[in-house]
PASE-901667 format. One record per residue: residue in three letters; residue number from 1; chain; x, y, z of N, C-alpha, C in turn. Coordinates in nm, 3 decimals. Layout:
! residues N
<bati 'ALA'; NUM; 'A'; <X; Y; Z>; <X; Y; Z>; <X; Y; Z>>
...
This chain:
! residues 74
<bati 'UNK'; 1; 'A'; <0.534; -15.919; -7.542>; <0.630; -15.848; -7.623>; <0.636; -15.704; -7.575>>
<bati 'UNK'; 2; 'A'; <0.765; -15.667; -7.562>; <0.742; -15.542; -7.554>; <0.861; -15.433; -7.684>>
<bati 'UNK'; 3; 'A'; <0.798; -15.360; -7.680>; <0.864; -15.232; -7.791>; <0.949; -15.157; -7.697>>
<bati 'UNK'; 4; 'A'; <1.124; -15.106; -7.668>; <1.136; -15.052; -7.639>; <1.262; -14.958; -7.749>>
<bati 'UNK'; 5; 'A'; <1.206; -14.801; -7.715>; <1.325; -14.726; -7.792>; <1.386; -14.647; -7.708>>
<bati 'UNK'; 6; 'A'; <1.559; -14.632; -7.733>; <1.619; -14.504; -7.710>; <1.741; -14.485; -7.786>>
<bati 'UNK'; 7; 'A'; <1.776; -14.310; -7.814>; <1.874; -14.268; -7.872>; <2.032; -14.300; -7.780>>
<bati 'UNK'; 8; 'A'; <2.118; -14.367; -7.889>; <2.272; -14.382; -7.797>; <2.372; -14.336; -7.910>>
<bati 'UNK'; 9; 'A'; <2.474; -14.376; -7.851>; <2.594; -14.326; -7.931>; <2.698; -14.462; -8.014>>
<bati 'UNK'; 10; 'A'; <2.766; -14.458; -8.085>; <2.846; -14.553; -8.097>; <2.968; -14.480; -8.092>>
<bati 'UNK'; 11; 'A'; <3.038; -14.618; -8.023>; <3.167; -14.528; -7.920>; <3.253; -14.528; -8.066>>
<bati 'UNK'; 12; 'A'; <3.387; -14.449; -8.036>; <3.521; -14.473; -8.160>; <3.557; -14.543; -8.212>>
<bati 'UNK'; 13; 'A'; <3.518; -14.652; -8.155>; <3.574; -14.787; -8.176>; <3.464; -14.877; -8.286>>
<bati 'UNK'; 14; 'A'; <3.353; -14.817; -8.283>; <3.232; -14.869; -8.358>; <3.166; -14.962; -8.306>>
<bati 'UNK'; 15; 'A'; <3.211; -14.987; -8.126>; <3.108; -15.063; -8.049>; <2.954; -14.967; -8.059>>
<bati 'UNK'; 16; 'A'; <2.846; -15.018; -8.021>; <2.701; -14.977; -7.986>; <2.723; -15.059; -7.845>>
<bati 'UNK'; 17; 'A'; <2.648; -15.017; -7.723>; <2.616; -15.054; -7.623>; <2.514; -15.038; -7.593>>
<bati 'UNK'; 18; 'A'; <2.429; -15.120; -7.537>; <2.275; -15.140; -7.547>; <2.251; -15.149; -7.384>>
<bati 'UNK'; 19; 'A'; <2.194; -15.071; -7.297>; <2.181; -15.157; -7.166>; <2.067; -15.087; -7.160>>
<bati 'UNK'; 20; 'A'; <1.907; -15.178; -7.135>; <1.811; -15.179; -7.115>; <1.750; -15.235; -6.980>>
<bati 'UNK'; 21; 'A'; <1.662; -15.150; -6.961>; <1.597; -15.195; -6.829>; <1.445; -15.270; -6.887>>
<bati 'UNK'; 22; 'A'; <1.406; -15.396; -6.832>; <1.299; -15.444; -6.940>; <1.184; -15.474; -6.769>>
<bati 'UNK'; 23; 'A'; <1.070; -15.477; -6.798>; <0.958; -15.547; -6.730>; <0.962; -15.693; -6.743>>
<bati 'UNK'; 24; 'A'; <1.020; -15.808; -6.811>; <0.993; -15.880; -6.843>; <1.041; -15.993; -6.768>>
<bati 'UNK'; 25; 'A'; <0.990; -16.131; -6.765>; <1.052; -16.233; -6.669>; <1.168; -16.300; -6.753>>
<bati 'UNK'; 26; 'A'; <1.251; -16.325; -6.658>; <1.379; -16.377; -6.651>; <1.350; -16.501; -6.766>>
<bati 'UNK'; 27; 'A'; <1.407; -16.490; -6.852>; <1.434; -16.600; -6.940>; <1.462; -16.567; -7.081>>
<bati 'UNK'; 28; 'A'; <1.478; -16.645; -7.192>; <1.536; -16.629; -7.342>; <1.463; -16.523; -7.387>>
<bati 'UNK'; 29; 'A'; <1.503; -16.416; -7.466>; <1.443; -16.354; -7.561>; <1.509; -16.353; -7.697>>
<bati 'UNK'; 30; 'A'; <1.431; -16.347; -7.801>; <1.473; -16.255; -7.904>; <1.517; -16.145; -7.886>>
<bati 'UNK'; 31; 'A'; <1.582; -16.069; -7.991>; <1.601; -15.884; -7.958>; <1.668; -15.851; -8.128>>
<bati 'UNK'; 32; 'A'; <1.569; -15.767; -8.158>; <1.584; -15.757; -8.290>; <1.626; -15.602; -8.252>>
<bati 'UNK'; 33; 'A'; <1.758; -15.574; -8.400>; <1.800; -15.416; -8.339>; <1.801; -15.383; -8.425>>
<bati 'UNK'; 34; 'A'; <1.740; -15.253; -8.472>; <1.738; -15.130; -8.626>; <1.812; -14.988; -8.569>>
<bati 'UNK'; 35; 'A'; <1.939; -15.014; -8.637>; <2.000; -14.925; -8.665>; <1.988; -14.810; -8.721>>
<bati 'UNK'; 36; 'A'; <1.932; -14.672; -8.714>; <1.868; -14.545; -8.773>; <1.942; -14.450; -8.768>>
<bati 'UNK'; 37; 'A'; <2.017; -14.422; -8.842>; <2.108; -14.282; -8.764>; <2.033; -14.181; -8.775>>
<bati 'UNK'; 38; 'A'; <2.086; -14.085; -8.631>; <2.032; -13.963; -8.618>; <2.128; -13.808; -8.695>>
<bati 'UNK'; 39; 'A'; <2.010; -13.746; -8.744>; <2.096; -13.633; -8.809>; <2.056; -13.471; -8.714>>
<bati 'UNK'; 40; 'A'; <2.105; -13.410; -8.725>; <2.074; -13.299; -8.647>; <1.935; -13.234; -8.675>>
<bati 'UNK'; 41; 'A'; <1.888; -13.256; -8.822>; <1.778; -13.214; -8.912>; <1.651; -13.265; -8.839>>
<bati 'UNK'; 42; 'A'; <1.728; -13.398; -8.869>; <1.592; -13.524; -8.739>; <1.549; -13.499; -8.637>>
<bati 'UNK'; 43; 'A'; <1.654; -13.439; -8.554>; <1.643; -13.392; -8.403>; <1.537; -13.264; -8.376>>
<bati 'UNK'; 44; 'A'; <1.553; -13.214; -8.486>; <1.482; -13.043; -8.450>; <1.345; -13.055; -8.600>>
<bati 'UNK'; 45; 'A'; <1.293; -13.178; -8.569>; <1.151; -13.184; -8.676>; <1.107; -13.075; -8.658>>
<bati 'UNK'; 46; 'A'; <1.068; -13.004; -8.760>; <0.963; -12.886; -8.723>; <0.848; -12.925; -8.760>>
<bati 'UNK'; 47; 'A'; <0.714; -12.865; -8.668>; <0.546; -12.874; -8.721>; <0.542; -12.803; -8.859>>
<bati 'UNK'; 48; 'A'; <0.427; -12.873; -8.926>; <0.407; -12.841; -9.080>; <0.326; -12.665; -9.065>>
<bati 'UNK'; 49; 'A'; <0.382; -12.582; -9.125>; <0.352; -12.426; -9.151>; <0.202; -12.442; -9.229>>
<bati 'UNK'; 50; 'A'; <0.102; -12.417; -9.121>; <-0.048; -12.401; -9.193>; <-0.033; -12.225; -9.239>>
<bati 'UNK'; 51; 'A'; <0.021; -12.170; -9.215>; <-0.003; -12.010; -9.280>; <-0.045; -11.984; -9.410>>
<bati 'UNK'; 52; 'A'; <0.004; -12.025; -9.510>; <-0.022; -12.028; -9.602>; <-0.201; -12.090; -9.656>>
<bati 'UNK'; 53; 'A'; <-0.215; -12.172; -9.564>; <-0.375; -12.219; -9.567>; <-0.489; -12.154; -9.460>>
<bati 'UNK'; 54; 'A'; <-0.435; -12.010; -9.431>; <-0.475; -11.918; -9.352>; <-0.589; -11.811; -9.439>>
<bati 'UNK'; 55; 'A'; <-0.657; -11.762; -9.423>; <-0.735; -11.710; -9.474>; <-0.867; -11.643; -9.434>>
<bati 'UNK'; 56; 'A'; <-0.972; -11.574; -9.492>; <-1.075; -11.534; -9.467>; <-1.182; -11.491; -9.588>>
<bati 'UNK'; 57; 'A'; <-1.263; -11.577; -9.569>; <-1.413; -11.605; -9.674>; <-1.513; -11.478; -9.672>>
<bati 'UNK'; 58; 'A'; <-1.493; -11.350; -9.785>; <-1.590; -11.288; -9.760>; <-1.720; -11.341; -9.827>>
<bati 'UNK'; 59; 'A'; <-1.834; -11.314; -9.759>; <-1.955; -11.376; -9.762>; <-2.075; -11.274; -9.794>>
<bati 'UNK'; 60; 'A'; <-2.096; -11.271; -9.892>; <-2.193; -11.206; -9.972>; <-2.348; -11.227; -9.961>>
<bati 'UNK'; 61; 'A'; <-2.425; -11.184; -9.903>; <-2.555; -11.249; -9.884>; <-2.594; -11.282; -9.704>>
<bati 'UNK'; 62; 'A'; <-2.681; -11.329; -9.726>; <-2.757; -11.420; -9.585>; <-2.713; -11.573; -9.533>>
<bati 'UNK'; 63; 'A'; <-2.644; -11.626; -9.481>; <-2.550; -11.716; -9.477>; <-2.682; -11.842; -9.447>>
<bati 'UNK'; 64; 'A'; <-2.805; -11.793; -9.358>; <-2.908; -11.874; -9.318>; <-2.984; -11.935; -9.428>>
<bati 'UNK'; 65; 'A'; <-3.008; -11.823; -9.513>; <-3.073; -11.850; -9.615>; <-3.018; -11.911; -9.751>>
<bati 'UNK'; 66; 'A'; <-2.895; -11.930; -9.793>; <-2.836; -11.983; -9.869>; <-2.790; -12.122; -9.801>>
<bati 'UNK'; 67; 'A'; <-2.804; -12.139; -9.663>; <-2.827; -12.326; -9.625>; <-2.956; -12.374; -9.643>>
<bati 'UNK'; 68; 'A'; <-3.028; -12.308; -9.588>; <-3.192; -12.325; -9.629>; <-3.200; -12.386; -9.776>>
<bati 'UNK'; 69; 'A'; <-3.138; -12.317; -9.823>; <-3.141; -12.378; -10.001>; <-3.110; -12.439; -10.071>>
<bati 'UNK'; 70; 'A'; <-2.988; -12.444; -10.007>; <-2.906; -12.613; -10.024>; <-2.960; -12.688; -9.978>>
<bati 'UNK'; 71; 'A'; <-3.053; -12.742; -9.817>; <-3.125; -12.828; -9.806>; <-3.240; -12.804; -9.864>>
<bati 'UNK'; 72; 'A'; <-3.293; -12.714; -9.865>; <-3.395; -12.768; -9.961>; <-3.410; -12.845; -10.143>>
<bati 'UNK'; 73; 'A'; <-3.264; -12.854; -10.191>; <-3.269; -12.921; -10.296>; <-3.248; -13.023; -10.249>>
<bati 'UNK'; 74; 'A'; <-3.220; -13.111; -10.151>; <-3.228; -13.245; -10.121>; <-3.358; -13.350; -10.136>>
């Protein structure tokens, strides 16, 4: 089996044209097709904004000695 994807157009007419280049040997296949439309929004995903989960821990004390102490209640 193989998975293949790519973005096309549907012409004016409301044909889709499909022409794939496959690895596969000459004979019957299935070919299952999902229709997804693309929106311009889709096209330009942006990465999720960590800024807001940006920050800095002031630390009060001996950082060695307050692990020390936590393991030692184990």
């Amino acid at each position: 089996m193989e998975i293949l994807q790519l973005t096309t157009e549907i012409d004016d007419s409301g044909q889709l044209k499909i022409n794939l280049p496959t690895n596969l040997e000459v004979g019957k296949v299935d070919v299952v097709v999902i229709v997804n439309p693309v929106t311009e929004k889709d096209k330009k995903q942006k990465s999720y904004d960590f800024s807001d989960l940006v920050g800095k821990l002031s630390w009060q004390g001996d950082a060695v000695a307050a692990q020390r102490q936590l393991r030692d209640e184990w």
